[in-house]
C-alpha positions as CSV (number, residue, x, y, z in Angstrom):
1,X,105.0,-23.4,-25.6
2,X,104.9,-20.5,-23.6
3,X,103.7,-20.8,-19.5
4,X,100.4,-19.4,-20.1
5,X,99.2,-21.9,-23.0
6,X,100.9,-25.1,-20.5
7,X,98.9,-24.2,-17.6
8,X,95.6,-23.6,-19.9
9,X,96.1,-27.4,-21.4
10,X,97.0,-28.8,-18.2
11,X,93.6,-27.1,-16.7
12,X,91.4,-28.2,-20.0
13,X,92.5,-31.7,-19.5
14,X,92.2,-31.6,-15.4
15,X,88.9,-30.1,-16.1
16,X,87.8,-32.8,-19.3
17,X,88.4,-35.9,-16.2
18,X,86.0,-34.6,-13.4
19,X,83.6,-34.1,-16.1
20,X,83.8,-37.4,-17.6
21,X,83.4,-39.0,-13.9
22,X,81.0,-36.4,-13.0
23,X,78.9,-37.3,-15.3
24,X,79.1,-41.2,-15.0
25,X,79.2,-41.4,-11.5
26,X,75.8,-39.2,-10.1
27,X,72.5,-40.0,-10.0
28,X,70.1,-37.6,-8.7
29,X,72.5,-36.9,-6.1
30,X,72.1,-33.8,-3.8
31,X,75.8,-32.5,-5.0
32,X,76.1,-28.9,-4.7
33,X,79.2,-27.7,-5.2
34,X,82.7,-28.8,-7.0
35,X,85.3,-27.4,-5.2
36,X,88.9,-26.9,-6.8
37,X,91.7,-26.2,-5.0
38,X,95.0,-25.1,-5.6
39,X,98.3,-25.8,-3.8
40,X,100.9,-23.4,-4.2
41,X,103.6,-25.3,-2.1
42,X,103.1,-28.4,-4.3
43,X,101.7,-26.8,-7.5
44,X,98.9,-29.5,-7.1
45,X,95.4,-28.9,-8.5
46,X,92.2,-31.2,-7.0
47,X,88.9,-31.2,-7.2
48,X,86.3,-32.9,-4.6
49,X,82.9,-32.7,-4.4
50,X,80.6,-32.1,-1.3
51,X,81.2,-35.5,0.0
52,X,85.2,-35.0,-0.8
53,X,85.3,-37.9,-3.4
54,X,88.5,-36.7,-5.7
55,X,87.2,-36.4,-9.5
56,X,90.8,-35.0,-10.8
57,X,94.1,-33.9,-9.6
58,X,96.8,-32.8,-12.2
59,X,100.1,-30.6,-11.2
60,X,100.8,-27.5,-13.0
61,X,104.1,-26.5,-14.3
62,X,105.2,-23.1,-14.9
63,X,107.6,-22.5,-17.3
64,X,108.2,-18.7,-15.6
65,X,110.7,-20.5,-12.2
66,X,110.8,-16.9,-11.2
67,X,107.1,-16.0,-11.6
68,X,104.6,-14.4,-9.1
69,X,102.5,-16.4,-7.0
70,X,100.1,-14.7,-7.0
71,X,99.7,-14.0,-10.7
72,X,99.9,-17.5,-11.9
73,X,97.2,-18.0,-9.4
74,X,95.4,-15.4,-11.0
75,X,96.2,-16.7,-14.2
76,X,94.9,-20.3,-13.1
77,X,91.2,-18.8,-11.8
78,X,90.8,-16.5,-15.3
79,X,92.0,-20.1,-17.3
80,X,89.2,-22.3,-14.8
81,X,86.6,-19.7,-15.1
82,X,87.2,-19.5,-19.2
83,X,87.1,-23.3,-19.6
84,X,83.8,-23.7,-17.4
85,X,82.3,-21.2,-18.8
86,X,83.4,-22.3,-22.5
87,X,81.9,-25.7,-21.3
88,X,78.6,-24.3,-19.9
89,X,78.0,-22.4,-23.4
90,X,78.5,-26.1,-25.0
91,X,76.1,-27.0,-22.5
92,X,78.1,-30.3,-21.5
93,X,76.5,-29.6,-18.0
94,X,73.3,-30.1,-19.1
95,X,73.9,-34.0,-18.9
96,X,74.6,-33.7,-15.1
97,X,72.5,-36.3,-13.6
98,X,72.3,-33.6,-9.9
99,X,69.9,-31.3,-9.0
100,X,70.6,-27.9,-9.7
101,X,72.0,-25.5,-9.4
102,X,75.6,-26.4,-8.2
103,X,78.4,-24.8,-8.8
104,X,82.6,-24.4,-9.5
105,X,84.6,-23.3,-6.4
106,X,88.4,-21.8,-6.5
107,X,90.3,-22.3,-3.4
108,X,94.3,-21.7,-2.5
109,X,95.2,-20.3,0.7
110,X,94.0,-16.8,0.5
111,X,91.2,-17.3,-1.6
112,X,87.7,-18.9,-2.3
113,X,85.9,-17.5,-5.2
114,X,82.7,-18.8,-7.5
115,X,83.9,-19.6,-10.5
116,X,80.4,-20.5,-12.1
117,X,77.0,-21.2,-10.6
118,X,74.9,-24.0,-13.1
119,X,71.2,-23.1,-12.9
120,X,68.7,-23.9,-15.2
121,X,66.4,-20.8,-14.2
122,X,68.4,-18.2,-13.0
123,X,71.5,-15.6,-15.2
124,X,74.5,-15.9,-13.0
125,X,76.0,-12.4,-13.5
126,X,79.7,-13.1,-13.5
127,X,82.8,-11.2,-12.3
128,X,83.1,-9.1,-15.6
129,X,79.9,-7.9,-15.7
130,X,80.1,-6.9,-11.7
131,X,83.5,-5.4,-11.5
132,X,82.8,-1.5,-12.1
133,X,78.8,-1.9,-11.0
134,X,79.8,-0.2,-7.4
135,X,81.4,2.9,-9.2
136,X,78.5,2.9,-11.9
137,X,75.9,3.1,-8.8
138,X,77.8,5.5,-7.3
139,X,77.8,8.1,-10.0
140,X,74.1,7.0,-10.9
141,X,72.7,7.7,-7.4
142,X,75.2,11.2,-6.7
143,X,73.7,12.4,-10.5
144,X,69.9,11.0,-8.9
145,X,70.6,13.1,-6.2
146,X,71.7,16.6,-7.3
């Protein structure tokens, strides 16, 4: 089993227990965000709520002992941001018993990132979509202009 696929089913399952207490635990709570966080020193993923009640905590392994930091960071926000979003398309968040929207938070030392906002309402445009917009507008508005 290579690194990549360990780390994916350690986050699935990680992600599969806050669910299941998430969603047996609220009741029309004001709950707005999840945050995750990720310890590089201990290789420790949590997650807490607002209120800092821990709904899961599992400890990553990477196979790769001479790996990048920072890309098996990476590598952990791309899998988080795949699972939740897999799970929002299954619409297992549509059983949340909290007011909406709320959302997923990554967090390590150098970083704090969205990983997906839950509205009933409103598209969230996500990182994909948004990652070449700035150049696009650029060349939109210097073509507008000549």
């Amino acid at each position: 089993m290579s690194s990549k696929s360990a780390i994916d089913e350690a986050i699935r399952f990680f992600l599969e227990r806050a669910i299941d207490k998430i969603s047996g635990s609220y009741s029309d709570e004001e709950i707005t965000d999840f945050y995750i966080h990720f310890d590089s020193e201990t290789n420790e993923l949590t997650m807490v709520d607002d209120n800092d009640v821990r709904l899961s905590k599992a400890t990553l392994v990477s196979e790769d002992e001479d790996g990048d930091m920072d890309s098996m960071k990476k590598q952990i926000r791309d899998s988080l941001r795949s699972s939740l979003s897999e799970m929002n398309k299954s619409k297992i968040f549509d059983g949340f018993n909290i007011f909406r929207p709320f959302s997923f938070v990554y967090e390590d030392d150098d970083t704090m990132d969205d990983l997906l906002i839950v509205d009933d309402s409103n598209i969230i445009i996500g990182e994909e979509l948004m990652k070449d917009l700035d150049e696009d507008l650029d060349s939109f508005f210097e073509k507008l202009m000549k």
